[in-house]
Steps between C-alpha positions, in 0.01 A plus 500: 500500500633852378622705825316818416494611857822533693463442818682830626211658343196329564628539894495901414149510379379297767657710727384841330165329529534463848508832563271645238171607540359619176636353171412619135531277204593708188440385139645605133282759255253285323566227753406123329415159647884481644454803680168455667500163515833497745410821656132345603691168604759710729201707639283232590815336672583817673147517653521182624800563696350796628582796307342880406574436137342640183571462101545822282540503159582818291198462284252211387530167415275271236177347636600179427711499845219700660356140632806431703424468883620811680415746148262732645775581766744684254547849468562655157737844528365718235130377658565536871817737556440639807456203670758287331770817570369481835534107525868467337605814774383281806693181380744304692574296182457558129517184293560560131369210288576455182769799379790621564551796375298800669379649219267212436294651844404842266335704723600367825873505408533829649259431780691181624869660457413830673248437749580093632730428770340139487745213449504390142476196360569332096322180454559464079624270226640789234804593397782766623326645807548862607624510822191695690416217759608428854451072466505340143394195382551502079549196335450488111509126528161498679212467271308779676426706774268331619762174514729723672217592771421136527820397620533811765213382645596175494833607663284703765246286574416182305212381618303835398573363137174236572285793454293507210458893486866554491572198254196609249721869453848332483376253252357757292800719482719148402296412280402846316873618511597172324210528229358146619887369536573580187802727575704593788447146619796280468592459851414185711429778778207635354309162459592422889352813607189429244491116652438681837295753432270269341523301818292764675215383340457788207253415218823614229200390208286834646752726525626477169160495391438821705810674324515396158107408402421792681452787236273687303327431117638841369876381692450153257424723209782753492738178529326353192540864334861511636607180367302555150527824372826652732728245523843499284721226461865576420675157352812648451554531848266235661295786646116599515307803676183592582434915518162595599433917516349685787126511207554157455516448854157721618346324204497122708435714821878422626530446931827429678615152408312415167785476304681258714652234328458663151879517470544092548283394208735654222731206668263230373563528158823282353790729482449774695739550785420867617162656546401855595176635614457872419202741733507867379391698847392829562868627544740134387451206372509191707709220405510102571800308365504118522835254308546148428843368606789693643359875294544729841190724426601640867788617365317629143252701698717665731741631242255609294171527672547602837383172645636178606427145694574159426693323226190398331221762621558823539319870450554834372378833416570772253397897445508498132228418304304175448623517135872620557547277793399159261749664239779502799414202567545341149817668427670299806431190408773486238708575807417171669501272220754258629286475857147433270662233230 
């Protein structure tokens, strides 16, 4: 079993525990089924043992998670400032799930550097952290978040691990993070923690039936449009996209989370190695970027798109254009031939 959680530090987090009152668990921008899936599975643990703790996240999340026990508890920044400022002032402990660089808080960036004394905490599986916590735990080897949450607890306290609540969110997160095991999902580790999880007594069958035959007619329509009339398939370079425009979008009466998974079905088709999902915003277009074999989209989308994340999953952004930034992004691929043969 993969030692994700030193000793040394598990014994600091129990003991910062110890002496902490009020803890608040901290998400990513656009958080996804990683981020509240551990965050819910770390706060339902934290209750148990006693704790003042609450979830924030910076803004909302897509309904398909909105079933997951403990939902109606989390605050949303940009919906409930006042008391969220007021919440993250009064903590003992943050906990930051999910990032690792600051700026992925947005608005509570400034709030959490200037106005927390509260001990701070990284529980996250990306890579090249920036150093803003007191206690780390980063791993890129772990599948997810929530893995990495599974085995603090289990480092804390086992036997909390046989609750159902707090095994429904981890599993979630896993299996979300890992697009069914599909990716990110090599290790021996995260099957182990899966096996026990599923020990617990979780109905894994519902759950994925909750998250992913969960959405809307119009969501099942703009993929068909998506996939018909908008996506491009590059055979020179192994590559396909899907770009859908901010009309296009209002058209199929787009919410938070419709389009996930778009970016994976580009994948299906023989040949292709590298997919892209295009979202023109009010103010940038979104970007999903998935690969085949060893094509470090992480790397790709943080030279050139202000993003980053795993080896084979991994998200940008850019302020140009929906047109210009598809035009950047075809004149690269010539770049990265050799990776995409």
């Amino acid at each position: 079993m993969m030692d994700f959680i030193h000793k040394s530090i598990s014994k600091e987090i129990e003991s910062a525990l110890k002496q902490a009152g009020n803890v608040v668990i901290i998400t990513h921008i656009n958080p996804d089924g990683d981020a509240i899936g551990s965050s819910l599975g770390l706060y339902h643990y934290l209750k148990s043992a006693g704790k003042a703790v609450h979830v924030i996240t910076p803004n909302s999340y897509p309904a398909f998670l909105h079933w997951l026990p403990g939902n109606s508890e989390i605050l949303e920044f940009n919906q409930a400032y006042a008391k969220a400022k007021k919440l993250i002032s009064e903590a003992d402990i943050l906990f930051h799930l999910d990032f690792n660089d600051p700026g992925r808080m947005d608005a509570m960036k400034d709030h959490v550097s200037k106005n927390s004394k509260a001990t701070k905490i990284l529980i996250d599986h990306h890579p090249k952290p920036v150093a803003f916590n007191d206690i780390e735990i980063s791993d890129i080897r772990a599948s997810s978040t929530a893995e990495l949450v599974f085995y603090l607890i289990k480092a804390l306290n086992g036997k909390l691990l046989t609750d159902r609540t707090i095994c429904e969110c981890l599993f979630t997160g896993i299996m979300t993070d890992t697009g069914c095991f599909s990716f990110n999902s090599s290790l021996p580790s995260t099957y182990q923690a899966v096996a026990s999880i599923m020990e617990s007594g979780i109905d894994k069958d519902r759950i994925y039936n909750l998250v992913y035959n969960n959405f809307s007619e119009a969501r099942m329509k703009l993929l068909g449009y998506g996939l018909d009339k908008k996506m491009k398939v590059i055979n020179q370079y192994h590559t396909a996209f899907i770009s859908l425009s901010e009309e296009e979008l209002k058209k199929y009466n787009f919410n938070t989370g419709d389009s996930e998974g778009f970016v994976n079905f580009p994948l299906s088709i023989k040949g292709i190695r590298f997919s892209a999902l295009f979202l023109e915003k009010k103010d940038h277009v979104k970007i999903s970027f998935r690969s085949h074999g060893n094509f470090p989209v992480n790397e790709f989308s943080a030279k050139h798109f202000n993003g980053g994340g795993h080896l084979n999953a991994a998200g940008g952004e850019s302020y140009h254009s929906l047109d210009d930034t598809i035009k950047m992004f075809i004149s690269l691929l010539p770049e990265y031939n050799n990776w995409l043969m």
